[in-house]
Structure formats: structure tokens, C-alpha cells
C-alpha positions as CSV (number, residue, x, y, z in Angstrom):
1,X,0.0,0.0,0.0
2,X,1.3,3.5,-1.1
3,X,1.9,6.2,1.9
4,X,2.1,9.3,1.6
5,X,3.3,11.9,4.8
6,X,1.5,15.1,6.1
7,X,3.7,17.0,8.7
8,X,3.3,16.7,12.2
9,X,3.1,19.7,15.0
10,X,7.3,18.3,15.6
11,X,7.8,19.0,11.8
12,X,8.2,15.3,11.2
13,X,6.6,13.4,9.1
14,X,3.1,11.8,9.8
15,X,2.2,8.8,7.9
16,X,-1.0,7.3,6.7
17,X,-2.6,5.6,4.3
18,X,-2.6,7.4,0.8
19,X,-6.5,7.3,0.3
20,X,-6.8,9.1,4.0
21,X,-4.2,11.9,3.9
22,X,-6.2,14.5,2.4
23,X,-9.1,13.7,4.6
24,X,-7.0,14.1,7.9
25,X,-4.9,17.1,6.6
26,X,-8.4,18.6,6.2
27,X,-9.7,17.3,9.9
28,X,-6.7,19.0,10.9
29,X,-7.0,22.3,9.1
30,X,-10.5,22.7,10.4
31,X,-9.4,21.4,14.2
32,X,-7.1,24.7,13.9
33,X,-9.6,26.9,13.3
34,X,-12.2,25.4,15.7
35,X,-9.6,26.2,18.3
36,X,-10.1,29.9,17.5
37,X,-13.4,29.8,17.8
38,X,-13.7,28.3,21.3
39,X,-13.2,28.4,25.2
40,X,-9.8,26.8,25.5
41,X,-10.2,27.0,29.1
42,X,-13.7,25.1,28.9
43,X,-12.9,21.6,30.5
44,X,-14.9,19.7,28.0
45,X,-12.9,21.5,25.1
46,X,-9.5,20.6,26.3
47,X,-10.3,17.3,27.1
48,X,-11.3,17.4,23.5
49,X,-8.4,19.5,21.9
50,X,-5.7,17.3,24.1
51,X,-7.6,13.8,22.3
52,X,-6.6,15.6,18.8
53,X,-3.2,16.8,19.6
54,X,-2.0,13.5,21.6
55,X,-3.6,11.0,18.3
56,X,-1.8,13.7,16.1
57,X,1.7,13.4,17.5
58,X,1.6,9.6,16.5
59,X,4.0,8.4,14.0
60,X,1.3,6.3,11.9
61,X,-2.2,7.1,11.4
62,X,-4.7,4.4,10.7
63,X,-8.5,5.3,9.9
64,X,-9.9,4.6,13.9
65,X,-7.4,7.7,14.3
66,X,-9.2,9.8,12.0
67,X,-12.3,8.6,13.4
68,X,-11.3,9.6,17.1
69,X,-10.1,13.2,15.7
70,X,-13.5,13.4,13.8
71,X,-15.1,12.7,16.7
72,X,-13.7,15.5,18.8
73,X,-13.6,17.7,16.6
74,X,-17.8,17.2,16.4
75,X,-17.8,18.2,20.6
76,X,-16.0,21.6,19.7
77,X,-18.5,22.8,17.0
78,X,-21.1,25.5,17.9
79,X,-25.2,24.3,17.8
80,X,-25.1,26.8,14.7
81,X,-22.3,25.0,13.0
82,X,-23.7,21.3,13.8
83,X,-27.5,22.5,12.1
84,X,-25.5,23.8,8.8
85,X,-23.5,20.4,9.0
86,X,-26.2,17.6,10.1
87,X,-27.9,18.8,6.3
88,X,-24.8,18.2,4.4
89,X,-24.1,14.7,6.4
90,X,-27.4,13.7,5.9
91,X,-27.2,14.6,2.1
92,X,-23.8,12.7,1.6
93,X,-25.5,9.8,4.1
94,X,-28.3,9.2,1.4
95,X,-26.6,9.4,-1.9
96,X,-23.9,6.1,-0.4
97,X,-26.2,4.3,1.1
98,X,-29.2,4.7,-1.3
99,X,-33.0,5.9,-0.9
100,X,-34.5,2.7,1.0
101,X,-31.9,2.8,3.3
102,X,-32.1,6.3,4.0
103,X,-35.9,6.4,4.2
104,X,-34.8,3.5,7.5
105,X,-33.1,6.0,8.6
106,X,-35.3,9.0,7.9
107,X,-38.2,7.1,9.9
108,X,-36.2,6.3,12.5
109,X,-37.2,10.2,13.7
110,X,-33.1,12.1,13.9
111,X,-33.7,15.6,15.5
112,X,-34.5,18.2,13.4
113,X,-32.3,21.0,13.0
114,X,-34.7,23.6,11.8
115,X,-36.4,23.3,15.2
116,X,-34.8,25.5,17.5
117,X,-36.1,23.1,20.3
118,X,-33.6,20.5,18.9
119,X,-30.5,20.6,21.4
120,X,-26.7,20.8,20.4
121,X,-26.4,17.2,22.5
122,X,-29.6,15.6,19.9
123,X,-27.5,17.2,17.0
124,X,-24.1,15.8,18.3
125,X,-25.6,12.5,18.7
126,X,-26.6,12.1,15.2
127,X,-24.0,13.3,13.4
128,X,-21.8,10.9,15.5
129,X,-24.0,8.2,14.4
130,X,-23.4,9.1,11.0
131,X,-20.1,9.1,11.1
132,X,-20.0,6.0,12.7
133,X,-21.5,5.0,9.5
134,X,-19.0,6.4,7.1
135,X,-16.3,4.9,9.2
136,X,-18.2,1.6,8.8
137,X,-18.4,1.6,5.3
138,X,-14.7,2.9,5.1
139,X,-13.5,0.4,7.0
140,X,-15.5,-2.5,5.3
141,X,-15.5,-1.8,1.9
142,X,-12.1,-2.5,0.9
143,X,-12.5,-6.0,2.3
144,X,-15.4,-6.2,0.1
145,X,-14.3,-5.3,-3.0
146,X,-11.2,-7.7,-2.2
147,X,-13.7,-10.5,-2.0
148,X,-15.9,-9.6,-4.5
149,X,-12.7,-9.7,-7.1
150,X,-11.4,-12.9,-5.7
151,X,-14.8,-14.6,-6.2
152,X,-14.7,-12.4,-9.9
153,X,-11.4,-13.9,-10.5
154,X,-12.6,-17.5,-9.8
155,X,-15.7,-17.2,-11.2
156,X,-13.7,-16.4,-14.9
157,X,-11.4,-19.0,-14.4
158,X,-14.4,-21.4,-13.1
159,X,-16.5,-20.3,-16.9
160,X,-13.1,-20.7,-19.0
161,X,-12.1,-24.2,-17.4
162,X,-15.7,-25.1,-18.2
163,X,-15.4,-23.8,-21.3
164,X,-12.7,-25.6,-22.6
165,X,-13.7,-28.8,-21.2
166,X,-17.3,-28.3,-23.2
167,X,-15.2,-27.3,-26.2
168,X,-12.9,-30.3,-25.9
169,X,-15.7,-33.0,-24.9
170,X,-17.4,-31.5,-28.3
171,X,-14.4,-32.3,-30.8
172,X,-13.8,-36.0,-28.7
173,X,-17.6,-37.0,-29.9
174,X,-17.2,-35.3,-32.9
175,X,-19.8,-32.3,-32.7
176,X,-18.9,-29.0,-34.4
177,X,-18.7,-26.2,-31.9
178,X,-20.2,-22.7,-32.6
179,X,-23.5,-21.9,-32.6
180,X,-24.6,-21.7,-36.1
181,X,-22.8,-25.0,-37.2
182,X,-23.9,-26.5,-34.0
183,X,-27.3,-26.4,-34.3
184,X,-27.3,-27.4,-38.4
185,X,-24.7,-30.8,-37.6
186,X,-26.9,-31.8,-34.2
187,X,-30.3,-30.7,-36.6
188,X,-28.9,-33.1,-39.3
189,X,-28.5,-36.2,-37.1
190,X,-32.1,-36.1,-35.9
């Protein structure tokens, strides 16, 4: 698997997995301006902000890292930001996991935004489960594809083997093969 680095606070490199560097460098660029937007001294928010800085100083990412950054970086947004961003998960949400699926999900009643009743926690606690989701799907989907191409792969070797044992079967009794002079020579013998 190809890495590629991003830097680290120490100005060494930080490694990951090629398909997730952009995605953290970008869960990184908006931790750093979530900072400036709130209470450092807020005890919730550093436990948050040290959970970030601590999984960022490792040497080698892997995607339950991105996860736990995502994750913190949820608990610093403001109840304004979390309404704008709920629509946009939710959107995203539906188009990879398809209409039937969403409408599950839709019916399972998630707190609406618009409603000004709807509390920061509710908010928080959908988007997580959303992202849990994603995660989920990043996690598993590789593995699928990898089985879905091994069973490909045998499937094609399965058809050709079968193939040439029809084709050589055929010339052993003497039928032609091919479908037009197949069904003339086995029309002729009846």
C-alpha cells in the first residue's frame, strides 16, 4: 500500500494511508480553526483539543485515528455550525447508502435541526452516528471489493475451465462447436 506523509506539530513526518491523507490534513486544518473559535479554558474542550493533539503526534495514522479526531472535533462545533453540517451529512448519508436505506433512517425520527427546540447534545448525537457509519463503510469496503474480485477472478477461471472442457468434450464425440454449425450438424443427425 502506497503512503504518503502530512507533517506533524514536531515538523516530522506523519504517515498514513494514501486514500486518507487528504481527509486528515483537512480534519486537521479545520481542528485549527475550531480552536479559535472556542473556550480553551472550557474543561470539555480541552479534554477534547488534548484527544486531537495527543492521536496527532503519533507516528502512523490508521483510519480509527481519524475517526477519534472526527469525533472531537464534532464536541467543539457550535449548535449553529452542527445545524448547517447535520444537512450536508445527511445529504452525503443518502446518496452512499441509497433511498431505501435512507428512508430506514429518515423514519427512525433524527432531531431536526430547523427546530430551534432541537438541542446541540440531539445534534451531536446524530452526526456521530453518521459518522460511525461512514467509518463503517470505510472500514469494510475495501474487504469487500477484495472479496468480490477474488470470487470475480474464480468465477472467470471457473467459466473458462468449463469452457474448454465443453469445447474439448465437443471435438472427442465429434460435434462441431459454434453456434450456427452446432445447431445445423446436431439438426442433421435427428
Amino acid at each position: 500500500m502506497n503512503e504518503e506523509s502530512g507533517t506533524r506539530a514536531d515538523g516530522e513526518a506523519r504517515r498514513t494511508a494514501d486514500y486518507s491523507t487528504q481527509y486528515l490534513e483537512d480534519l486537521v486544518t479545520e481542528f485549527n480553526a475550531q480552536k479559535l473559535e472556542v473556550d480553551l479554558d472550557d474543561p470539555r474542550v480541552k479534554r477534547a483539543t488534548d484527544l486531537i493533539e495527543e492521536t496527532l503526534k503519533k507516528k502512523r495514522l490508521c483510519w480509527a485515528d481519524v475517526f477519534i479526531i472526527e469525533r472531537a472535533i464534532l464536541r467543539l462545533q457550535s449548535p449553529d455550525r452542527l445545524r448547517r453540517r447535520v444537512w450536508s451529512l445527511r445529504d452525503k448519508f443518502r446518496v452512499v447508502i441509497g433511498e431505501q436505506a435512507y428512508a430506514v433512517y429518515e423514519r427512525s425520527g433524527p432531531p431536526d435541526p430547523s427546530d430551534l427546540k432541537t438541542t446541540a447534545d440531539e445534534l451531536r448525537s446524530d452526526i456521530d452516528q453518521l459518522l460511525s457509519e461512514f467509518h463503517w463503510l470505510y472500514l469494510t469496503t475495501p474487504v469487500r471489493e477484495r472479496v468480490r474480485n477474488h470470487l470475480s477472478k474464480r468465477i472467470a477461471i471457473g467459466m473458462m475451465v468449463a469452457c474448454s472442457t465443453t469445447r474439448g468434450t465437443a471435438r472427442k464425440t465429434g460435434i462441431r462447436t459454434g453456434s450456427r454449425t452446432s445447431r445445423t450438424s446436431i439438426a442433421s443427425e435427428q
